[in-house]
TIMARSE-454944 format. One line per field, with one value per atom (N, C-alpha, C, O): residue number from 0; x, y, z; atom name. Coordinates in nm, 4 decimals. Example, Ala and Ser with C-alpha at 12.3 -4.5 7.8 and 13.67 -1.06 7.14 Angstrom:
BEGIN
mikol <- [0,0,0,0,1,1,1,1] $
X <- [1.3190,1.2300,1.3200,1.4236,1.2850,1.3670,1.2900,1.3409] $
Y <- [-0.5690,-0.4500,-0.3300,-0.3319,-0.2250,-0.1060,0.0030,0.1138] $
Z <- [0.7800,0.7800,0.7800,0.8465,0.7080,0.7140,0.7870,0.8039] $
kolmar <- [N,CA,C,O,N,CA,C,O] $
# end
This chain:
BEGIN
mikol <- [0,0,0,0,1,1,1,1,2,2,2,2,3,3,3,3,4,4,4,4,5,5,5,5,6,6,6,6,7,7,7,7,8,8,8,8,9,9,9,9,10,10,10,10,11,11,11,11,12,12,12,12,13,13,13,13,14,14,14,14,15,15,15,15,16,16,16,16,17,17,17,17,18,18,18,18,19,19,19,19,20,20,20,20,21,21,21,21,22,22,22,22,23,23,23,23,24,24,24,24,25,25,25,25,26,26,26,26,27,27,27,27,28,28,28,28,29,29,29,29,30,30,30,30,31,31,31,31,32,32,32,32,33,33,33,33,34,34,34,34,35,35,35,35,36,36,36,36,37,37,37,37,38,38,38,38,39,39,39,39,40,40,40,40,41,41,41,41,42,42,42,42,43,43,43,43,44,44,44,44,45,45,45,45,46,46,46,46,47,47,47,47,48,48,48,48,49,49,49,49,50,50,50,50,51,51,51,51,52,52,52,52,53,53,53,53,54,54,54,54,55,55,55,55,56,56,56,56,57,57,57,57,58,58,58,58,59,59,59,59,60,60,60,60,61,61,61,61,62,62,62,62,63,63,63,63,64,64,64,64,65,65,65,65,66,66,66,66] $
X <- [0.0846,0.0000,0.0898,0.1816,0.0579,0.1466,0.0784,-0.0323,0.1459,0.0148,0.0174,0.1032,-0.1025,-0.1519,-0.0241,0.0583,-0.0620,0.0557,-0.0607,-0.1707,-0.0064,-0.0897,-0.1195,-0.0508,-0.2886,-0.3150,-0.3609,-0.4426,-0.2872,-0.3309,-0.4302,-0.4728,-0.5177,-0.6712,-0.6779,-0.7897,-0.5870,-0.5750,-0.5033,-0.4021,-0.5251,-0.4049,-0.2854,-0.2639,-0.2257,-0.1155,-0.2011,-0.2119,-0.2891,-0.3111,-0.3894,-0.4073,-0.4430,-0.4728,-0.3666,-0.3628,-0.3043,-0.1198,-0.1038,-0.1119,-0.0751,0.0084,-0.1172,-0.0899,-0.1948,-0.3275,-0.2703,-0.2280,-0.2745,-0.2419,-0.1339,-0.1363,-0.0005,0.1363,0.1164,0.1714,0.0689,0.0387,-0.0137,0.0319,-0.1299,-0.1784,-0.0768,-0.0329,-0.0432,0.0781,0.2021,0.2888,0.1864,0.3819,0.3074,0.3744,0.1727,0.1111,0.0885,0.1589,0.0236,-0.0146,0.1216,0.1194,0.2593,0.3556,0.4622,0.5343,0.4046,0.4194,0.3447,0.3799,0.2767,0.1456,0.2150,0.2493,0.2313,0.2331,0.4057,0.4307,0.4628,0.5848,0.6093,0.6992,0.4740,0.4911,0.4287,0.4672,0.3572,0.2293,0.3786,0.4277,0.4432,0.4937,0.6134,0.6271,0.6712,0.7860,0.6964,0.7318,0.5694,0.5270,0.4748,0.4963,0.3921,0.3872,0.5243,0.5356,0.6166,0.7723,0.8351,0.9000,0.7661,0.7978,0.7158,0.7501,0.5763,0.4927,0.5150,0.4645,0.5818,0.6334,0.4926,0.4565,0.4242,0.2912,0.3382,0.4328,0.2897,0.2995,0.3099,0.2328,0.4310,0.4555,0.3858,0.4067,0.2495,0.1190,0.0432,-0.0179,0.0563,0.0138,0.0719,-0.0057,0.2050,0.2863,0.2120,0.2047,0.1846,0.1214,0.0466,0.0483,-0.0701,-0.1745,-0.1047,-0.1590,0.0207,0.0918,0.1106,0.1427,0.0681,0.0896,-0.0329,-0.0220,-0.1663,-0.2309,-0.2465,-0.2692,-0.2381,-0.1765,-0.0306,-0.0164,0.0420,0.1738,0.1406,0.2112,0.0359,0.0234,-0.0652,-0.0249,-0.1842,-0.2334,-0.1354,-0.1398,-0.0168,0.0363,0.1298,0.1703,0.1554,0.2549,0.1341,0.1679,0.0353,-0.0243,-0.0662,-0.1632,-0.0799,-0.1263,0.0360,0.0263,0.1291,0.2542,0.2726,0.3298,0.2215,0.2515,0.1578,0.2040,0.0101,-0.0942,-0.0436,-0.0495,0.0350,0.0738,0.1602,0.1420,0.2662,0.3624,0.3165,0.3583,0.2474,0.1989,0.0456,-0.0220,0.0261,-0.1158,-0.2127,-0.2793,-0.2359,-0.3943,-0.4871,-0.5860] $
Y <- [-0.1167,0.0000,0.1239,0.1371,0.2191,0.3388,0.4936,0.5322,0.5519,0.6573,0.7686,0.7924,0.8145,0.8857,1.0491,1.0787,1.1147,1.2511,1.3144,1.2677,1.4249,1.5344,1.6381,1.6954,1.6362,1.7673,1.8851,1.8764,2.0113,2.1484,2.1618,2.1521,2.2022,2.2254,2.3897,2.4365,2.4720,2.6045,2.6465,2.5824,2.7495,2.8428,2.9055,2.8801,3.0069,3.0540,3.1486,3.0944,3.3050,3.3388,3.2938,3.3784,3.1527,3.0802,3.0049,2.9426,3.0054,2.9448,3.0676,3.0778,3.1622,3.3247,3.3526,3.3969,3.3262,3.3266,3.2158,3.2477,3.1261,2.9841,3.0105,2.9915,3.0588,3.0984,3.1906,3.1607,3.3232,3.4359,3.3785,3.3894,3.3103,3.2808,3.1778,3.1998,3.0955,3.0558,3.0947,3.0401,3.1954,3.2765,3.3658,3.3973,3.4044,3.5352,3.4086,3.4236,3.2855,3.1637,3.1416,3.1543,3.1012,3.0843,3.2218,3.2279,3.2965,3.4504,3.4584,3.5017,3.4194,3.4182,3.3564,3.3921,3.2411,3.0850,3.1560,3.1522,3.1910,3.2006,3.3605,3.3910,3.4536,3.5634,3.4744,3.4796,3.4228,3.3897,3.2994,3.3217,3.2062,3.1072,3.2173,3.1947,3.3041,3.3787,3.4487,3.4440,3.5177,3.5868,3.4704,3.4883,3.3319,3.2674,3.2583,3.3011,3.2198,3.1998,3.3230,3.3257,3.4288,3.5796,3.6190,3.6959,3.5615,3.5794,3.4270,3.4165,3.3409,3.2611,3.1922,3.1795,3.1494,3.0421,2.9290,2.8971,2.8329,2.6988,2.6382,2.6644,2.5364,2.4406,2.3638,2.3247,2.3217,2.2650,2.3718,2.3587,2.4480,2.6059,2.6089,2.6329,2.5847,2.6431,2.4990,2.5297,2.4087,2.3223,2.3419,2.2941,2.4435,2.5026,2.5936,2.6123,2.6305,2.6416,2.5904,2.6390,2.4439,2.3601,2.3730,2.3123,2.4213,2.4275,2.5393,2.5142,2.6702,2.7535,2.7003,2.7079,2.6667,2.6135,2.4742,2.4652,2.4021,2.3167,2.3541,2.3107,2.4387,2.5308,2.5760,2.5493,2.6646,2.7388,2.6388,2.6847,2.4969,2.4439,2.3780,2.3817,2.3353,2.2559,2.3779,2.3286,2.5110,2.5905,2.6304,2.6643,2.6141,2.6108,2.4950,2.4917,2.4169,2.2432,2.2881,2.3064,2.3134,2.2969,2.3970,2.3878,2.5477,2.6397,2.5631,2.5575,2.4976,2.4758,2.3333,2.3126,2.2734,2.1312,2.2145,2.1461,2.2930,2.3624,2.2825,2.2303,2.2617,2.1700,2.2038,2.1314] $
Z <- [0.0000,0.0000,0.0000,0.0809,-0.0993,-0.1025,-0.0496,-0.0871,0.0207,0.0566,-0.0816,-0.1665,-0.0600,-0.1655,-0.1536,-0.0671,-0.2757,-0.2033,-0.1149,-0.0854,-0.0852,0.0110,-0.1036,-0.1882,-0.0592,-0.0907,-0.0015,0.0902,-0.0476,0.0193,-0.0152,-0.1303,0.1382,0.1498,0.1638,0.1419,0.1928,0.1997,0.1271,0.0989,0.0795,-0.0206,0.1119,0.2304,-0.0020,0.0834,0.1686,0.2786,0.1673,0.2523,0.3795,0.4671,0.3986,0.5108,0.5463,0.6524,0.4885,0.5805,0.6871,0.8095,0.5698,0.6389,0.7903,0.9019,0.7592,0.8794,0.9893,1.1004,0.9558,1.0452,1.0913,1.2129,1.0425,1.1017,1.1499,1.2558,1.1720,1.2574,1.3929,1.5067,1.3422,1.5325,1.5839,1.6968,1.5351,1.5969,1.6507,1.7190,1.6042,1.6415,1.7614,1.8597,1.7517,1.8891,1.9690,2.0689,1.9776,2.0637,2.1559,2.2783,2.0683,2.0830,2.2039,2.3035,2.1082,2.1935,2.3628,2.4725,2.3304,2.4632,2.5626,2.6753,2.4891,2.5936,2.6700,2.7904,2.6056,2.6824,2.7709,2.8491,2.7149,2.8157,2.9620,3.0788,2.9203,3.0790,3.1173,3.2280,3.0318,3.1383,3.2423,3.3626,3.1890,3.2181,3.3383,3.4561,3.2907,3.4342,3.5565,3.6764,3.4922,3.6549,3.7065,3.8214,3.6594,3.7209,3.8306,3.9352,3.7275,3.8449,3.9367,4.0266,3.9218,4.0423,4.1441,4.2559,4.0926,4.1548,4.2257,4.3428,4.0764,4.0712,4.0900,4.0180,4.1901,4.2158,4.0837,3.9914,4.0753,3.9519,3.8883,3.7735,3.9961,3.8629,3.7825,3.6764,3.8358,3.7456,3.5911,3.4986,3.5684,3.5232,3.3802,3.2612,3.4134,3.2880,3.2154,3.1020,3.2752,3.2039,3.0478,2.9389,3.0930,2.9623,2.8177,2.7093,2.8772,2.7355,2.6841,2.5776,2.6921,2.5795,2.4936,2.3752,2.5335,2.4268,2.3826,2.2606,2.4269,2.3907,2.2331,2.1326,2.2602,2.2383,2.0738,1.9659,2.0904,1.9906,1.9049,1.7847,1.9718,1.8836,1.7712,1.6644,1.8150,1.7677,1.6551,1.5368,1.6780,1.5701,1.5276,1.4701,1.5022,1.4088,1.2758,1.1579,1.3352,1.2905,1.1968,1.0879,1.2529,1.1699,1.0690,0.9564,1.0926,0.9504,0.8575,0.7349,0.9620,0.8110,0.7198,0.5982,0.7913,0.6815,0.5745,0.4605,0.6309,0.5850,0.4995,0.4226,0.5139,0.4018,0.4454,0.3560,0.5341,0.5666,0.6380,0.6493] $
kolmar <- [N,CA,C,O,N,CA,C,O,N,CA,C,O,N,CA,C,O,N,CA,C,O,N,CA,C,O,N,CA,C,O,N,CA,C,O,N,CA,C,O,N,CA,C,O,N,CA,C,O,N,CA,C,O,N,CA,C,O,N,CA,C,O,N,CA,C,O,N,CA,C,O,N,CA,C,O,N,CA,C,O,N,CA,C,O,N,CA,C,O,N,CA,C,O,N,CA,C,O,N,CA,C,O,N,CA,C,O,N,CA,C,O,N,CA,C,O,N,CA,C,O,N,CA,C,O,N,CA,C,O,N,CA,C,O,N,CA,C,O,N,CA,C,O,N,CA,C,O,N,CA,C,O,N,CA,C,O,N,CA,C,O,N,CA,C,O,N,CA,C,O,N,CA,C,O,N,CA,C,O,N,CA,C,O,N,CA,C,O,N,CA,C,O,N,CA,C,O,N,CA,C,O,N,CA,C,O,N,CA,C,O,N,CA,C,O,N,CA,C,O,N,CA,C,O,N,CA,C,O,N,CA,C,O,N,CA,C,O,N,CA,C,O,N,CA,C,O,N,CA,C,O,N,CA,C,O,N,CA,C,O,N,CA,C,O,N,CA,C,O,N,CA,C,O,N,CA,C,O,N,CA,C,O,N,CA,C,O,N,CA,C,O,N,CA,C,O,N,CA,C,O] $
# end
């Protein structure tokens, strides 16, 4: 069985869309993590990070992969 190729479901300006919220998500996730660290938020706090963290990285993956 061979996989099929990939096709892009978005053009380029819904990439350039998809990579923007990712780089501000990405942006986000690491101002909040830098300020719980300085307000010196308890360390299970500091996990709630990974889902903007986690957003910003699969919005990064679909820009460059066009899907």
């Amino acid at each position: 069985m061979t996989a099929s190729p990939r096709v892009a479901n978005i053009g380029e300006r819904g990439a350039r869309r998809r990579r923007r919220a990712g780089i501000l998500l990405a942006v986000l996730a690491a101002a909040a993590l830098i300020a719980l660290i300085v307000v010196g938020a308890p360390p299970w706090s500091r996990l709630l990070i990974g889902i903007p963290a986690g957003l910003a990285s699969a919005e990064l993956i679909q820009a460059k992969e066009k899907t």
